[in-house]
C-alpha positions as CSV (number, residue, x, y, z in Angstrom):
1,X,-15.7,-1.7,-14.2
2,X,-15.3,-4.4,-11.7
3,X,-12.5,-3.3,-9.1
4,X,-12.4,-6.5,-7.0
5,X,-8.8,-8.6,-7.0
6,X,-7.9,-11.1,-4.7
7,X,-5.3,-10.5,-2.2
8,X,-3.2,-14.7,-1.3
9,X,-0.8,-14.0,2.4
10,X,1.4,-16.9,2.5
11,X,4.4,-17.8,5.0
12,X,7.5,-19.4,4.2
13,X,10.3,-20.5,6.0
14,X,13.5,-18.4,6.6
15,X,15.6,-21.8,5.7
16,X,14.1,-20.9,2.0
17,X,17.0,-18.5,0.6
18,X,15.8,-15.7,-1.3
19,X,16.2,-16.7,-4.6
20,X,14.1,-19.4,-3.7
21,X,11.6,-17.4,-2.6
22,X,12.0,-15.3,-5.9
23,X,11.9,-18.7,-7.9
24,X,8.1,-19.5,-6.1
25,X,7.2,-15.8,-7.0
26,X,8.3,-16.1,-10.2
27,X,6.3,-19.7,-10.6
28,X,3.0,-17.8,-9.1
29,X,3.7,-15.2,-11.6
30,X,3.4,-17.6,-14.8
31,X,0.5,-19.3,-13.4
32,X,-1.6,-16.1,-13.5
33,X,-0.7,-14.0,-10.3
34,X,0.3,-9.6,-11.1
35,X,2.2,-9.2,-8.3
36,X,4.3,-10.7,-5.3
37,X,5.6,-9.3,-2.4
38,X,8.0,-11.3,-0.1
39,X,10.0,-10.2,3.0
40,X,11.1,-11.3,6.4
41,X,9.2,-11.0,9.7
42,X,8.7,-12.3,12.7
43,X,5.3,-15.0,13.5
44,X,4.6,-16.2,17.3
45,X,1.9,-19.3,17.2
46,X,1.0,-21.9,18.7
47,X,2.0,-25.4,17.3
48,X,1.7,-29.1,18.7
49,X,0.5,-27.5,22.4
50,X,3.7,-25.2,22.9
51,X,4.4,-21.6,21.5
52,X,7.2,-21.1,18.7
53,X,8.5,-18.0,17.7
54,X,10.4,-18.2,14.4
55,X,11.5,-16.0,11.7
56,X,9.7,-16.9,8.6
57,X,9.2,-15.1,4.9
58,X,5.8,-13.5,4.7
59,X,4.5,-13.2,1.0
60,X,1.4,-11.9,-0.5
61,X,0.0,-12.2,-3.7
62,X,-2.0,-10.2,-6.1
63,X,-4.5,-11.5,-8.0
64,X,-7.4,-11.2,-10.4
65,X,-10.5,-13.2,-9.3
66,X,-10.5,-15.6,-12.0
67,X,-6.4,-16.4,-11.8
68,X,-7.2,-17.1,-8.0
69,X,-7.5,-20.9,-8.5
70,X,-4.2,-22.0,-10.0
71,X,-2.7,-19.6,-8.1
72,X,-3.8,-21.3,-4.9
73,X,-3.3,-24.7,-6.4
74,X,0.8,-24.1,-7.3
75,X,0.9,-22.4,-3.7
76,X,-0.8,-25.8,-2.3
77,X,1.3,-28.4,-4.5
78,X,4.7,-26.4,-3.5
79,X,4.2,-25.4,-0.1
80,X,6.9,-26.7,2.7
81,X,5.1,-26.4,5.2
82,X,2.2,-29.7,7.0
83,X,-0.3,-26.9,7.6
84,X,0.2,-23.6,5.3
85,X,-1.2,-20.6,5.7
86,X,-3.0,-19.3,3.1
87,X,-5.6,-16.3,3.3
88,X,-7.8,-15.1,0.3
89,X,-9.2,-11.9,0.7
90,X,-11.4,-9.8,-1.4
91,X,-10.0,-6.6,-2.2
92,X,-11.4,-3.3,-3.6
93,X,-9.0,-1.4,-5.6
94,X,-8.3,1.8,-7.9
95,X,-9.9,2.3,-11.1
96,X,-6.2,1.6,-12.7
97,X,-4.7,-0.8,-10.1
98,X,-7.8,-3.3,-10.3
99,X,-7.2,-2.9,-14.6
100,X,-3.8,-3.7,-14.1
101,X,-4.5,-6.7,-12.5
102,X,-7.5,-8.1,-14.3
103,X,-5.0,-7.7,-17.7
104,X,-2.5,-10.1,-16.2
């Protein structure tokens, strides 16, 4: 059995209300993602030569491999933000967890 899913991290600002937030996850959801995770932190970068410090909605997104493209594409077509983050990885996981998200 293949045990490889895709893990999306995502930021979003904190002017986006929850609902909205649950309203993107929901979106992600339908286009193929298993699971979403959203809530607030703290991110300290550097933007346009100065340092910003801002409270901002961190989400990340689980995947199955093949679901990983129109996931990516909705978070690209939707995303606030001139310069978004969004991180791929390739995850290893449990026997049960990986066939959980594969039959999404």
């Amino acid at each position: 059995m293949d045990n490889n899913l895709c893990s999306i991290k995502t930021t979003l600002p904190t002017t986006w209300r929850e609902f909205e937030v649950v309203a993107l996850a929901q979106d992600l959801l339908e286009s193929g993602a298993a699971c979403v995770q959203h809530h607030q932190i703290t991110s300290t970068y550097r933007w346009d030569g100065s340092v910003q410090s801002e409270k901002e909605w961190s989400v990340e997104i689980k995947v199955s491999i093949p679901n990983k493209g129109p996931v990516i594409e909705l978070l690209n077509k939707n995303h606030p933000y001139d310069v978004p983050q969004i991180i791929c990885s390739l995850d290893n996981a449990s026997d049960s967890y990986a066939e959980w998200i594969n039959s999404q």
